[in-house]
C-alpha positions in Angstrom: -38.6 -25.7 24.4 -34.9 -25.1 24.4 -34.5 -24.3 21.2 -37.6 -21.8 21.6 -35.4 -19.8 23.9 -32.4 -19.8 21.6 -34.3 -18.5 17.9 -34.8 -14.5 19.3 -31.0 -15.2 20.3 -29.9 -16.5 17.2 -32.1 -14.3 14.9 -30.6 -10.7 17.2 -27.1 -12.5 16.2 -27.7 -12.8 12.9 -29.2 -9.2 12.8 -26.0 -7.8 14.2 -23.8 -9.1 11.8 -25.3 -8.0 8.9 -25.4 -4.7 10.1 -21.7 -4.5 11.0 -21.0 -5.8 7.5 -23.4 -3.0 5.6 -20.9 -0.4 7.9 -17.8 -2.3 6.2 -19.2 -1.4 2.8 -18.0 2.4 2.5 -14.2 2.7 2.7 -12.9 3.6 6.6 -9.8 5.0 5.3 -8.8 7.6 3.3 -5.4 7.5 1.4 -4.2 10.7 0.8 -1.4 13.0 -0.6 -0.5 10.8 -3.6 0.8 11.8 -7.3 -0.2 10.1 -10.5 3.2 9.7 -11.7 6.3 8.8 -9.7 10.2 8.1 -11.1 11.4 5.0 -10.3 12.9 5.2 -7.5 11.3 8.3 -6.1 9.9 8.0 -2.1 6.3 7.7 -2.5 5.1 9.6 0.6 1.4 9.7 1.6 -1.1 9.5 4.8 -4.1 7.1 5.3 -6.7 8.9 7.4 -9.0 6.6 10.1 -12.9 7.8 8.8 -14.7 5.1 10.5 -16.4 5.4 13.8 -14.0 3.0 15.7 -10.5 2.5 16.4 -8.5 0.6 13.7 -5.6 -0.8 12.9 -3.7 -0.9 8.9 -1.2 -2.3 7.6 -0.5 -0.8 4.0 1.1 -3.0 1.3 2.3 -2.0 -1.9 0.7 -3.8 -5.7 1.9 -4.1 -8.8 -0.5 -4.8 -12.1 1.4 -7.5 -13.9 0.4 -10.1 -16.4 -3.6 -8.2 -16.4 -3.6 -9.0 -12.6 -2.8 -6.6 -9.0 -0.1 -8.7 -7.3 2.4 -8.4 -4.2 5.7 -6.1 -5.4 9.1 -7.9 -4.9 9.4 -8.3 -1.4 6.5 -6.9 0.0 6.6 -5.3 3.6 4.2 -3.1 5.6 5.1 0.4 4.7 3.9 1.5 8.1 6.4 -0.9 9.5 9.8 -1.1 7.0 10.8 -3.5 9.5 8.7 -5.9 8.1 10.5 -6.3 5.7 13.6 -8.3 7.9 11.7 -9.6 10.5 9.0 -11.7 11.0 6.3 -10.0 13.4 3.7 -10.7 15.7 1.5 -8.8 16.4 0.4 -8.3 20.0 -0.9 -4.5 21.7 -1.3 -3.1 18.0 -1.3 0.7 17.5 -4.7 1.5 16.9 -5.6 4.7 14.6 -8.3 6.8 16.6 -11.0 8.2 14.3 -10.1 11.2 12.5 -6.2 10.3 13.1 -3.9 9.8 10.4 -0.6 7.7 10.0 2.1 9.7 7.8 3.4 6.4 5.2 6.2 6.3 3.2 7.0 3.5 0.4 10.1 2.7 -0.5 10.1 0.7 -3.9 14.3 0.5 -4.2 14.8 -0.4 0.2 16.9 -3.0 -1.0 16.1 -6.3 1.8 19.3 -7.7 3.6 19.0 -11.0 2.0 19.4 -10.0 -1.5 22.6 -10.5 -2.8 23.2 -7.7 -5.1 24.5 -4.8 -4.3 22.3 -1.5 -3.3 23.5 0.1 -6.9 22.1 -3.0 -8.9 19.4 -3.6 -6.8 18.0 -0.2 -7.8 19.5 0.1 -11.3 17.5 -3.6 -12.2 14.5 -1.8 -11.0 15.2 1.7 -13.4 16.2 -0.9 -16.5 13.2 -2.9 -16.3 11.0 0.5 -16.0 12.5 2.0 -19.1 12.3 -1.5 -21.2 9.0 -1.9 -20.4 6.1 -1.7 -23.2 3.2 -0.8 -20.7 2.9 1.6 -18.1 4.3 0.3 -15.0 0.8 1.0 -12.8 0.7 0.6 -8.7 -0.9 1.1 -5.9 -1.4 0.7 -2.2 -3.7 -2.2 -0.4 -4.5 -0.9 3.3 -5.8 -3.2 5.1 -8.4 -2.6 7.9 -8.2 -5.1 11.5 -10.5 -3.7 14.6 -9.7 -5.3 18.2 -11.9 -8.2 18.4 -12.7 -9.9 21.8 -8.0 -9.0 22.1 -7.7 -10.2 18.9 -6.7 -8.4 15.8 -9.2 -8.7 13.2 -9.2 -8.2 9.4 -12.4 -6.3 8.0 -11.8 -4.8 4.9 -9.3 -3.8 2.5 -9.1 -0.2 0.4 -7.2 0.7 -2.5 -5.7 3.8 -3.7 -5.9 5.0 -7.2 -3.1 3.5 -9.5 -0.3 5.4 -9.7 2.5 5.3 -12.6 6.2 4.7 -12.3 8.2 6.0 -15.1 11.9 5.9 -15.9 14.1 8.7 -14.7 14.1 11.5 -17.9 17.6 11.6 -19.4 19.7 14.5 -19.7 19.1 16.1 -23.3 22.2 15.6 -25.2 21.6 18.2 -27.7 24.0 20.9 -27.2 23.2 24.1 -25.0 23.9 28.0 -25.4 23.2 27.7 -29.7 27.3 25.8 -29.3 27.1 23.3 -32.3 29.9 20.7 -33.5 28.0 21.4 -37.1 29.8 24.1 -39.8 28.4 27.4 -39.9 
């Protein structure tokens, strides 16, 4: 008889959840503002908009396509937080994104961490070389993900992508002489 009293429970449950997962399906952020090609070293600056119908809470992460998969970068951090990168955080009293709101982001790809060894200048001149040696396109993007506040507990729900973006080494001065001045004989 107990369990007679339980079923409409469980089946309402049950009911619930797979509404609030059809609602996860389309994106509830919008990335916005990037370029399809960025130098090197260039600050990628961009905003990711809250379109859902609740308060949310992203972290955005930076990939890299390497070796025909999307992995971390070197020493990934939360570009909403660069001081991810040095710390280790907790999270507690998050700073939720009201609908409609949007979070101004910008990624850093040569913030050199205080743990590497290497000095600023060859920290970022490693990251130029291996852009201009490479034989593919180096392709990126951004992973935001998406917690809600869950009984006072962040939640993840969903992750979004941006569209892949290039990097491409810094263009080169032209060397060939300017103002019609030639070294050649006239």
């Amino acid at each position: 008889m107990l369990w007679l009293l339980a079923a409409p429970f469980f089946l309402a449950s049950v009911e619930f959840s797979t509404k609030a997962q059809e609602n996860l399906r389309q994106p509830s952020v919008e990335i916005a503002g990037l370029n399809h090609e960025y130098v090197s070293c260039a600050l990628v600056h961009f905003s990711v908009r809250n379109t859902s119908q609740q308060e949310v809470y992203v972290e955005v992460y930076a990939e890299q396509f390497k070796a025909n998969a999307w992995t971390y970068v070197d020493y990934t951090y939360d570009l909403t937080d660069p001081r991810s990168l040095y710390v280790k955080r907790v999270i507690v009293n998050p700073r939720m994104l009201r609908t409609g709101a949007s979070v101004d982001v910008k990624y850093d790809r040569c913030l050199r961490p205080n743990f590497v060894k290497e000095t600023k200048s060859a920290f970022t001149s490693a990251i130029k070389k291996r852009d201009k040696e490479a034989r593919s396109p180096v392709l990126q993007r951004l992973r935001v993900d998406i917690y809600v506040l869950d009984q006072g507990h962040v939640k993840k729900v969903q992750q979004v992508w941006s569209e892949t973006f290039k990097r491409v080494p810094e263009k080169q001065p032209d060397p060939s002489p300017k103002n019609g001045n030639s070294s050649g004989p006239d």
